[in-house]
C-alpha angles and dihedrals in degrees: 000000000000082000094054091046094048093047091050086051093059099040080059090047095049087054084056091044094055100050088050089051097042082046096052103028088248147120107242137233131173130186119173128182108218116233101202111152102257095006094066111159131188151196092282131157091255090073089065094081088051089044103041078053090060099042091052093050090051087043109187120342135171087240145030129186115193106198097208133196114176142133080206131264127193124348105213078055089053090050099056099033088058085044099057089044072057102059099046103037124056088208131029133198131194109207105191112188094180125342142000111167144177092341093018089053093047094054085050092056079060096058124089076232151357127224111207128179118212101275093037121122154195133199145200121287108213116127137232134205107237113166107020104139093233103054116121112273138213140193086031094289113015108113116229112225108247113215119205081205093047098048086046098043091050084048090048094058100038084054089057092060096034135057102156101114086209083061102047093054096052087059089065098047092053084051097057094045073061105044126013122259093231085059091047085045094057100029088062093047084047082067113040085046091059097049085055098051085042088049089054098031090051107046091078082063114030116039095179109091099194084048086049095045086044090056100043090051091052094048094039099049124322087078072076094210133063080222097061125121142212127202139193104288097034094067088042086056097051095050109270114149090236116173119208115230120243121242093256094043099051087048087058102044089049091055084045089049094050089044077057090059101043098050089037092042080217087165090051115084104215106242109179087202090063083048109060083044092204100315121125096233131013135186128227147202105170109177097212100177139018137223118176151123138185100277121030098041136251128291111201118197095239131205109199127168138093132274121213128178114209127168123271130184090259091049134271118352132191126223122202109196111196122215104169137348123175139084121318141171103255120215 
């Protein structure tokens, strides 16, 4: 049964939970956002309620470790997820066994340390406007991506060939014809916005203000790609405060990050077609993110409802028929 499976995943995970908090001194958290191609998940507000259950349980403690796997999410989510780690823990620590980026990095900035393994990495945290219903649009309905630090970037080189202030301005003209002036209006106070939260998050862990300055401008543009990436001993150059993992410790948050995958099938694209299996109709529960720790139990973001193929006059189409989706306590 898909409940027994999932329980014996996380009594393996609490073993490993113990030994890290018994290793760092800590109560343990972990949340991780699945990448599975189709069934991508992200830091979003909805993770505050799971979150806001584990804490409780904890109550009050000298020291908390998240154990975070992410490729980001939303940022006002990050802020106030690091904020509550804040206000229940006299010390945080981010342990990132592989990867915590955009949201993920910005919620490290926000811990007294971070505790990184060798392939582990961070990313820039410029945002990026997705959904809005009046970005520009291609093939006819898929939404582009709009970038504060992009728009700013492509202003910033056109200023250095032109000074004319007629031209400028035409050039402004030309961007809002591409993209409307509502998204540029938000996506530069997106940024702004994200400057200020990495200014306050970073200074428990960084004293220095022109280290800190140096760091949030890397982070914020002059990485120069959303993609980039930024290992150990980079972070460790530019003046976070980044912790090696001991031996025993990156043995166990390896075990830990393949109990992740398996759980997660992060390695599995989902394919609706290979799971109905040839039956006209087939019923699902994919647990797609994790949020648990060793006490209060784990909360899986679950998919549930039921796929069906009929024929249409194009061919064969498939039906997914939602019934919840959403944050639970898992068994």
């Amino acid at each position: 049964m898909p409940g027994d499976k999932l329980k014996m995943n996380y009594a393996t995970r609490q073993a490993y939970y113990r030994a890290i908090e018994a290793d760092r001194g800590s109560k343990v958290i972990a949340f991780v956002t699945g990448d599975r191609h189709g069934l991508q998940t992200q830091i979003a507000v909805d993770a505050v309620e799971p979150f806001v259950s584990l804490l409780d349980t904890i109550g009050p403690t000298k020291k908390i470790s998240l154990i975070l796997d992410t490729h980001g999410g939303q940022t006002s989510a990050a802020w106030r997820l690091i904020n509550l780690l804040r206000s229940f823990g006299d010390e945080i620590e981010i342990i990132v066994p592989t990867k915590a980026m955009s949201a993920g990095t910005l919620m490290a900035l926000g811990a007294d340390a971070i505790v990184m393994t060798k392939q582990a990495a961070l990313g820039p945290i410029d945002p990026s406007l997705s959904n809005h219903p009046l970005n520009p649009v291609v093939n006819g309905n898929q939404f582009v991506a709009v970038s504060a630090e992009a728009v700013r970037g492509y202003l910033d080189e056109v200023k250095k060939d032109l000074n004319d202030p007629a031209a400028i301005a035409e050039v402004w003209v030309n961007l809002a014809n591409q993209i409307h002036p509502i998204v540029l209006g938000e996506i530069f106070r997106l940024g702004g916005q994200i400057r200020s939260m990495a200014k306050t998050l970073i200074q428990g862990q960084v004293k220095e203000e022109e280290v800190q300055d140096k760091i949030i401008n890397l982070l914020c543009s002059d990485s120069g790609s959303h993609d980039y990436t930024i290992n150990r001993r980079y972070a460790a150059e530019i003046g976070l405060n980044i912790l090696k993992p001991s031996a025993q410790l990156y043995d166990i948050l390896s075990q830990t990050t393949k109990s992740y995958h398996a759980e997660l099938k992060t390695l599995e694209p989902y394919n609706p077609v290979t799971m109905l299996s040839g039956n006209p109709k087939q019923s699902y529960q994919l647990v797609r993110g994790l949020i648990e720790g060793t006490e209060a139990g784990c909360y899986g973001f679950v998919s549930e409802g039921e796929l069906s193929i009929h024929n249409a006059g194009a061919g064969p189409v498939i039906n997914d028929a939602r019934s919840f989706e959403g944050w639970r306590k898992l068994p």
